[in-house]
C-alpha positions in Angstrom: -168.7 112.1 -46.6 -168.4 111.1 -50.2 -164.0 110.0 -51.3 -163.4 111.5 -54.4 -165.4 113.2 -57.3 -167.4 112.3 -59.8 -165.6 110.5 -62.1 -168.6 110.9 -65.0 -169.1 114.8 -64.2 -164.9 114.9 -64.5 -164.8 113.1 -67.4 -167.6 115.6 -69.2 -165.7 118.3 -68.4 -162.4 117.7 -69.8 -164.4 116.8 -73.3 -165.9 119.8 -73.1 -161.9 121.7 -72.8 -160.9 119.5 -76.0 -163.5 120.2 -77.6 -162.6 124.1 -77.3 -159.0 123.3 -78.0 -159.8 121.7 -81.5 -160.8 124.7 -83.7 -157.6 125.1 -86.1 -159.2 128.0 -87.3 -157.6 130.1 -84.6 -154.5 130.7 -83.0 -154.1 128.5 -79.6 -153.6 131.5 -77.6 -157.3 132.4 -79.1 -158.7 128.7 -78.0 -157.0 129.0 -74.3 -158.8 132.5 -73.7 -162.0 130.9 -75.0 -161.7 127.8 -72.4 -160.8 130.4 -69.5 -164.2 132.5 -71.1 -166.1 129.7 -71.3 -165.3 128.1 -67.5 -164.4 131.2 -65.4 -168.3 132.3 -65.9 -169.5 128.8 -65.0 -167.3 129.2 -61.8 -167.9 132.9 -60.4 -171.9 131.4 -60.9 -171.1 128.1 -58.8 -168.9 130.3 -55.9 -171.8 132.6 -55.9 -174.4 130.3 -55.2 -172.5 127.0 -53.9 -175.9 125.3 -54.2 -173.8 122.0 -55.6 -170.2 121.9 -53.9 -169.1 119.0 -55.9 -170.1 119.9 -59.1 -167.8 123.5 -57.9 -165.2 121.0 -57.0 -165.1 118.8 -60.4 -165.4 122.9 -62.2 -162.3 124.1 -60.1 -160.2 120.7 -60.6 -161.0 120.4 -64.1 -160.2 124.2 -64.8 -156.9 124.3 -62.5 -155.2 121.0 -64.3 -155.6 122.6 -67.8 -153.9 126.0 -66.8 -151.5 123.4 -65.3 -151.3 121.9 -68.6 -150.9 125.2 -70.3 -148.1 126.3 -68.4 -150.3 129.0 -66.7 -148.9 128.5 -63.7 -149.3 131.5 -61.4 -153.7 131.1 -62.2 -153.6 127.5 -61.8 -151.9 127.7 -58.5 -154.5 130.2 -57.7 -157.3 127.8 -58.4 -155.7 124.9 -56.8 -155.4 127.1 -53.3 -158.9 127.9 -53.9 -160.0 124.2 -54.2 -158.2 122.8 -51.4 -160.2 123.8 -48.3 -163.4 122.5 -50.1 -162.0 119.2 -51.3 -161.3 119.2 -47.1 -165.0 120.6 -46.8 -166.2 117.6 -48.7 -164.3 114.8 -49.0 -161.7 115.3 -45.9 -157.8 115.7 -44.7 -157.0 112.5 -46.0 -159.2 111.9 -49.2 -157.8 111.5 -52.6 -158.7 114.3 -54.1 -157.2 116.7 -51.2 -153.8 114.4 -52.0 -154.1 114.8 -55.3 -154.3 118.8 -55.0 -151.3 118.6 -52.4 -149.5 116.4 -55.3 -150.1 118.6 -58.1 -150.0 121.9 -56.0 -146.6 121.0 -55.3 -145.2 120.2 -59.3 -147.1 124.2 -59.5 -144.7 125.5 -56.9 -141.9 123.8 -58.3 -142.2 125.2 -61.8 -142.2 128.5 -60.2 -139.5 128.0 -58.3 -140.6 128.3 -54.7 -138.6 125.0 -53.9 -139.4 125.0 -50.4 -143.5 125.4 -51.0 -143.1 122.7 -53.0 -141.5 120.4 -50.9 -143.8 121.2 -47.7 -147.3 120.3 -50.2 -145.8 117.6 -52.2 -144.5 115.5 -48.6 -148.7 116.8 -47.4 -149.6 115.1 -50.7 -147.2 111.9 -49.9 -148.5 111.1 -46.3 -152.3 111.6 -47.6 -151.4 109.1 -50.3 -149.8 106.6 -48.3 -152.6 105.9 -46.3 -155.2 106.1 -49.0 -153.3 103.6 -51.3 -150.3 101.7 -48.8 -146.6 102.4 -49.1 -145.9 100.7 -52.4 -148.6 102.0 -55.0 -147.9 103.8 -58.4 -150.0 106.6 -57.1 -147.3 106.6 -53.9 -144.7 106.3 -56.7 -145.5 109.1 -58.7 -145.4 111.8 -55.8 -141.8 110.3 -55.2 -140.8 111.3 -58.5 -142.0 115.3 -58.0 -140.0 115.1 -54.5 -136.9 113.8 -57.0 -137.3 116.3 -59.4 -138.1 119.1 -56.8 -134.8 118.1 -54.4 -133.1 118.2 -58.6 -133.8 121.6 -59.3 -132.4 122.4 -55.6 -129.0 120.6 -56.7 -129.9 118.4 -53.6 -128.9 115.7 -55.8 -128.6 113.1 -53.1 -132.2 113.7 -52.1 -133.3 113.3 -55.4 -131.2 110.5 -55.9 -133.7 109.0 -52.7 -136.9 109.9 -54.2 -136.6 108.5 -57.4 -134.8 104.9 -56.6 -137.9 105.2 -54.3 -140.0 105.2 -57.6 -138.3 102.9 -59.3 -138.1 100.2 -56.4 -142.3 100.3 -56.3 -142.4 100.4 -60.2 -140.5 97.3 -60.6 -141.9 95.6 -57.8 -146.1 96.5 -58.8 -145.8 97.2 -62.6 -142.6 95.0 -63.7 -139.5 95.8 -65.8 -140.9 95.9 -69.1 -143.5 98.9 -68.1 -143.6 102.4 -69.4 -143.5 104.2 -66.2 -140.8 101.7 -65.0 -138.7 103.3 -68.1 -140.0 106.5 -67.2 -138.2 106.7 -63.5 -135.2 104.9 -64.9 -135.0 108.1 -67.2 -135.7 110.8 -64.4 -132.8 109.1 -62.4 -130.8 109.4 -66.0 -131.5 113.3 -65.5 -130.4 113.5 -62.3 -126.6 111.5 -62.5 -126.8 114.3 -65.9 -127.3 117.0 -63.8 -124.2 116.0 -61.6 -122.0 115.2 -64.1 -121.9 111.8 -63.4 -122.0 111.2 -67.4 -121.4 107.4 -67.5 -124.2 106.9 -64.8 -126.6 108.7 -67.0 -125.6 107.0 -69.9 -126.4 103.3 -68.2 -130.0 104.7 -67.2 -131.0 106.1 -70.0 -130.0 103.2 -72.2 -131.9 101.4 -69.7 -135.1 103.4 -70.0 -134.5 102.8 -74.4 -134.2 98.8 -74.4 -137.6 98.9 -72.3 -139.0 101.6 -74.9 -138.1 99.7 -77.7 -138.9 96.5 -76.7 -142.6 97.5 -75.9 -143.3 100.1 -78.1 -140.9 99.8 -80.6 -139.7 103.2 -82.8 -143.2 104.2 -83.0 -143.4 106.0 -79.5 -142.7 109.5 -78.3 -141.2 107.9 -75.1 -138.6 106.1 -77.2 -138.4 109.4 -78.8 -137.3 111.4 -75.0 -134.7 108.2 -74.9 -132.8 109.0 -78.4 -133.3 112.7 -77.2 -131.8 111.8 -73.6 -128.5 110.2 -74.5 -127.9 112.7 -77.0 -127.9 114.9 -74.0 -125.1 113.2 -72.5 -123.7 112.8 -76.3 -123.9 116.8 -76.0 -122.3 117.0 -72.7 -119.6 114.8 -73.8 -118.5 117.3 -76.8 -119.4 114.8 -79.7 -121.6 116.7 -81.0 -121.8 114.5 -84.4 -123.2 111.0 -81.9 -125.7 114.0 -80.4 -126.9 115.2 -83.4 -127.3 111.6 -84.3 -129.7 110.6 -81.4 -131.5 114.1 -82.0 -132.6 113.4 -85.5 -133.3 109.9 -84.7 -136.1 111.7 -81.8 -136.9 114.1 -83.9 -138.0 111.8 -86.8 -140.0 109.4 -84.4 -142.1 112.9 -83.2 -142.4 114.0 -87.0 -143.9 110.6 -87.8 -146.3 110.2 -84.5 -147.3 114.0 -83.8 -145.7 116.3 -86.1 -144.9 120.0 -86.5 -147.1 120.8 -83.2 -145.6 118.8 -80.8 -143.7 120.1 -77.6 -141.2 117.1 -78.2 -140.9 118.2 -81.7 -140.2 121.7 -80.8 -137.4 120.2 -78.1 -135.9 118.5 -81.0 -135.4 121.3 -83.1 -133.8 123.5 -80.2 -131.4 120.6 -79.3 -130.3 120.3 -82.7 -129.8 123.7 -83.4 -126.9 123.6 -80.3 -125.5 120.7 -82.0 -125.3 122.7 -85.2 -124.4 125.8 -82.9 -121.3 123.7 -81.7 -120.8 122.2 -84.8 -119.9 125.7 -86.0 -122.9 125.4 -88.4 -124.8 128.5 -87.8 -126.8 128.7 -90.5 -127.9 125.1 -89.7 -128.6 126.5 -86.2 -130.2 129.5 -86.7 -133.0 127.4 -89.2 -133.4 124.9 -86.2 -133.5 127.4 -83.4 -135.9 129.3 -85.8 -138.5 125.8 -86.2 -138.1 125.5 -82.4 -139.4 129.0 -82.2 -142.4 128.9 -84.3 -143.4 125.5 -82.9 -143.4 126.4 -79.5 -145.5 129.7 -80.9 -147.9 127.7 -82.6 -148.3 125.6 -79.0 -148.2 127.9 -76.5 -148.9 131.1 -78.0 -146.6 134.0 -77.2 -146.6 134.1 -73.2 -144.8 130.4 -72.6 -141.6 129.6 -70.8 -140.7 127.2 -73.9 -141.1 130.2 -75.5 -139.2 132.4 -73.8 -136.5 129.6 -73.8 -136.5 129.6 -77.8 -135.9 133.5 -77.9 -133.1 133.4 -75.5 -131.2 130.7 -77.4 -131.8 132.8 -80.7 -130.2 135.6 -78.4 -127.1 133.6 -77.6 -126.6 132.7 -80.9 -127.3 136.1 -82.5 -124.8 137.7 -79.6 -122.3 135.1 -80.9 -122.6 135.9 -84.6 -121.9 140.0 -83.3 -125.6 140.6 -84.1 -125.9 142.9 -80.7 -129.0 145.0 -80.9 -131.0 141.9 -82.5 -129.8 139.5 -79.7 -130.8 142.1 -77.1 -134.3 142.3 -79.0 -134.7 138.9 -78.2 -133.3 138.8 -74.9 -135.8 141.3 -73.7 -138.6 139.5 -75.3 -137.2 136.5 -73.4 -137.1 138.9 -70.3 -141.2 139.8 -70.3 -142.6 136.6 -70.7 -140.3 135.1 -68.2 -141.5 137.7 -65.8 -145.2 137.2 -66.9 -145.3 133.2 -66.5 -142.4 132.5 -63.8 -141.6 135.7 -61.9 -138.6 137.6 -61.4 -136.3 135.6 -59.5 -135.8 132.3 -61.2 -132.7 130.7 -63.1 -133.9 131.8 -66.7 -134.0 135.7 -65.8 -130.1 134.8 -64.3 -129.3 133.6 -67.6 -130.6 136.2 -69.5 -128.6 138.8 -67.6 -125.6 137.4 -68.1 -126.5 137.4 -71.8 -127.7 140.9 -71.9 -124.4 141.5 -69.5 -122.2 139.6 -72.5 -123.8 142.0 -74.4 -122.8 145.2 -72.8 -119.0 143.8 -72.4 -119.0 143.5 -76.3 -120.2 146.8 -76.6 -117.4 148.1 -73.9 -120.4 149.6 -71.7 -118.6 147.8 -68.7 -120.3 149.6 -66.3 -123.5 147.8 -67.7 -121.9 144.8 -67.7 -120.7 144.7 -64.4 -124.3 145.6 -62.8 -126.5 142.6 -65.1 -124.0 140.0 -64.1 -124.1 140.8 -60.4 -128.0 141.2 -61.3 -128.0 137.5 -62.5 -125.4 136.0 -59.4 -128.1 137.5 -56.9 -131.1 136.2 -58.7 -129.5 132.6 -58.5 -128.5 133.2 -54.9 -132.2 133.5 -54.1 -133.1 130.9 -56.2 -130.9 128.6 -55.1 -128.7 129.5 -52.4 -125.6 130.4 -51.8 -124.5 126.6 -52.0 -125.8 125.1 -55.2 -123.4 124.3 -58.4 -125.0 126.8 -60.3 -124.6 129.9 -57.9 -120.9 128.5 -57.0 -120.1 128.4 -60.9 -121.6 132.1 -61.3 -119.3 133.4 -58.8 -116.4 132.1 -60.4 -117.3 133.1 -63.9 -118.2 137.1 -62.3 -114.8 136.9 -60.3 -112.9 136.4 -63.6 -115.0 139.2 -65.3 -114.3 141.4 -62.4 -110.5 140.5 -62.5 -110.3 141.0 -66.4 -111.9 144.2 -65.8 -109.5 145.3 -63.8 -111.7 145.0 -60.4 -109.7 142.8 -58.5 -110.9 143.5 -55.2 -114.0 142.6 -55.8 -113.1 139.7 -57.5 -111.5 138.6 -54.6 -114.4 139.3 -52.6 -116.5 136.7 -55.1 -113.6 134.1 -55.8 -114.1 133.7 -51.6 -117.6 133.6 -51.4 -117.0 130.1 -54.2 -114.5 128.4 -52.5 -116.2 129.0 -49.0 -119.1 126.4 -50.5 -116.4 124.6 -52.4 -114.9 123.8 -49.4 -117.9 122.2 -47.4 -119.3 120.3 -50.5 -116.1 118.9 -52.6 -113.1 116.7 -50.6 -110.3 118.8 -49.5 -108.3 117.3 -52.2 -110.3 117.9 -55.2 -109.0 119.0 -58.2 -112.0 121.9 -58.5 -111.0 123.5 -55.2 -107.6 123.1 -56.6 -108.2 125.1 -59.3 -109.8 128.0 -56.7 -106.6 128.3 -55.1 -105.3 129.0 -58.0 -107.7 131.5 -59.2 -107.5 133.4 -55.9 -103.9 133.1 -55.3 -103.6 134.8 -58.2 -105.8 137.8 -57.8 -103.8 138.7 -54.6 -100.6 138.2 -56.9 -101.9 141.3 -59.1 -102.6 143.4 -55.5 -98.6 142.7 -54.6 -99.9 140.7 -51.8 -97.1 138.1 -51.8 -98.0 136.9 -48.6 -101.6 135.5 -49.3 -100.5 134.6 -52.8 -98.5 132.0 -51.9 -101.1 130.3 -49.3 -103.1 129.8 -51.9 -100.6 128.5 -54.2 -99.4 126.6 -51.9 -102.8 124.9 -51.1 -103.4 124.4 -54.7 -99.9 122.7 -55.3 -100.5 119.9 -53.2 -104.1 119.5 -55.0 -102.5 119.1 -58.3 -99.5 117.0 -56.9 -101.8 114.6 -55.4 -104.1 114.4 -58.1 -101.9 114.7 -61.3 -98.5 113.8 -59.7 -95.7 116.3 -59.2 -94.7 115.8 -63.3 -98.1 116.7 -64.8 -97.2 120.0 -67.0 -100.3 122.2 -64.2 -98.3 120.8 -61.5 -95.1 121.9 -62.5 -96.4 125.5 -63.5 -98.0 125.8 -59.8 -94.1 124.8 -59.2 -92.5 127.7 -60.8 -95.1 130.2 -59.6 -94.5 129.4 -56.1 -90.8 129.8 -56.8 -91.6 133.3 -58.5 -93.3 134.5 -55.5 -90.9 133.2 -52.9 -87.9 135.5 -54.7 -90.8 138.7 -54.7 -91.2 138.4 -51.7 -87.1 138.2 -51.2 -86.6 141.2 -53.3 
């Protein structure tokens, strides 16, 4: 049994794609369709005949990481499935190849969202590569790095945490410090303190990942490029906006220079520093920026692109802001279609774009619209994620204070529970957070004259904020004078 494929018949193959992919005469959406015309006839002929499995092999690989490439994610994971049991056929459970398809099978299933299918093929992938290549091989390093950012998208940060110190550790110890893919885990464990908030942690990493950058590649790199863009994410996050929009030019100038106008990081610059200028209050700035990010990402992808779709919803957000309804609902139901078309329905970018549509409706004073997207977009992240991630938890709060300004306190009762019930097993009984939960609920049941439960609350989230803030602090003292209030309604 032969290990892998034929690196030469591999090779010939992907030259073959580029060369497809180079006619500038027509759109790229018209040179994708011509590589899937050109291959999928090659392919039904090979699965007819199966004369040569391994040249129907090298076909299937070849053809499965360029929809991969492409973002066509629902085909490639189709070709991928299809490939599998003959890599097993003819090269075994444990050869590289069948890892490789486990590994890349897996990033698939995470960029459609099925977290769990991901998980299950990349740790198949994992235990293949281990024994093909030892514990502490780059190959063994990058399949750490999809469990990270696989266990990220899950808000299993600790998990993720795991994985990519994992990576790290074996790309310090086999590649060095000064090594690209060394910078490149330093900056995916960046992403991850980002996505917890832990701003200062992201900060040292990334500005780790940048003084390797720049000292092997200088400001002539797109990597050193993601590192400007990176920390003026956390710029962003940190509301100083100017140092982020800083960074951001500095990225976007670097991707100008190396790849211009059709770049992906090009077209990631231009959105990011459109929400500077957004927050900047800048919105003709933004809009111009949001717009470049838009035709970019067109130019790319062609219409039917997640990037895409992520462009027109931003437009959306920003059009909604400016009181431009109808055309921000245009644009959100663009969003909508090729969201459905690439990803699915039930995935965290269709959440978001029901609340915006449901932002939409409130404007408009349709609140019975409003009402039904917003619980729309909860449920979709509650599938997504669970009941227990950050994002579902902060999308019950933000629905329980539409419900309660709507009047609907019951129900916003009902969904200010459901938070703190995961608040309470994930944050330390004394955290401000659950603090502020207390408060929230304590004072929906103020509104229903239920005295009684109103002051458990408050009473829960006084000794939060005295332990925190001290029993001075101006929140404190409030929480003070509420309690008091209550305590004589319930008197009178």
């Amino acid at each position: 049994m032969k290990k892998n494929l034929p690196i030469a018949t591999v090779e010939k193959l992907k030259a073959e794609i580029a060369s497809y992919l180079e006619d500038d005469s027509v759109t790229i959406d018209e040179r994708i369709l011509n590589v899937k015309n050109k291959l999928l006839p090659r392919i039904q002929k090979e699965k007819k005949s199966l004369v040569d499995k391994e040249y129907y092999c090298c076909l299937l690989w070849v053809y499965a990481c360029f929809l991969d490439k492409y973002a066509y994610y629902h085909e490639a994971r189709t070709i991928y499935e299809e490939l599998l049991p003959l890599s097993i056929c003819c090269y075994g459970k444990q050869a590289e190849l069948t890892g490789a398809i486990y590994n890349n099978l897996g990033s698939v299933f995470d960029m459609l969202d099925l977290y769990n299918n991901a998980l299950d093929s990349l740790k198949k992938g994992l235990r293949i590569y281990k024994k093909v290549y030892g514990e502490e091989h780059e190959e063994v390093a990058k399949v750490y790095l999809n469990l990270s950012y696989t266990h990220e998208h899950l808000g299993e940060y600790k998990k993720a945490l795991k994985y990519g110190k994992q990576a790290l550790l074996i790309r310090e110890q086999a590649l060095g410090i000064e090594n690209s893919d060394t910078a490149t885990s330093y900056n995916s464990i960046g992403l991850i303190y980002e996505e917890m908030g832990s701003l200062a942690q992201a900060k040292h990493y990334f500005s780790i990942a940048l003084d390797i950058r720049k000292k092997i590649f200088g400001d002539n790199d797109g990597d050193t490029a993601v590192s400007y863009n990176n920390l003026g994410l956390i710029y962003f996050r940190e509301e100083d906006y100017q140092t982020a929009l800083h960074f951001y030019q500095k990225a976007l100038e670097i991707n100008l220079r190396l790849m211009g106008e059709h770049y992906s990081n090009t077209a990631l610059c231009y959105h990011n520093i459109g929400a500077a200028y957004e927050y900047l209050n800048d919105t003709d700035s933004a809009l111009l920026y949001y717009q470049k990010g838009l035709e970019c990402r067109r130019n790319l992808y062609g219409e039917i692109h997640s990037e895409v779709a992520e462009s027109y919803t931003n437009l959306g957000v920003l059009h909604s802001k400016l009181g431009n309804l109808q055309e921000a609902l245009e644009l959100y139901h663009k969003a909508i279609l090729i969201v459905e078309k690439t990803v699915g329905k039930n995935c965290p970018a269709i959440a978001r774009l029901y609340f915006g549509i449901g932002n939409i409706y409130l404007k408009q004073e349709d609140y019975t619209k409003a009402i039904l997207l917003n619980e729309k977009g909860v449920m979709t992240l509650e599938k997504v994620f669970g009941k227990s991630h950050q994002d579902t938890i902060l999308a019950y709060h933000n629905f329980a204070t539409l419900l309660h300004e709507l009047g609907a306190i019951e129900q916003a009762i009902i969904f200010h529970r459901k938070a703190i019930r995961q608040e309470v097993k994930l944050y330390d009984k004394f955290d401000i957070n659950l603090g502020q939960s207390y408060y929230e609920l304590a004072t929906a049941h103020y509104l229903l004259q239920d005295y009684k439960k109103a002051l458990s609350y408050l009473l829960k989230a006084y000794s939060i904020y005295k332990r925190n803030l001290g029993s001075e602090h101006q929140d404190t003292v409030v929480l003070a004078e509420s309690i008091k209030l209550i305590r004589n309604h319930s008197k009178s």
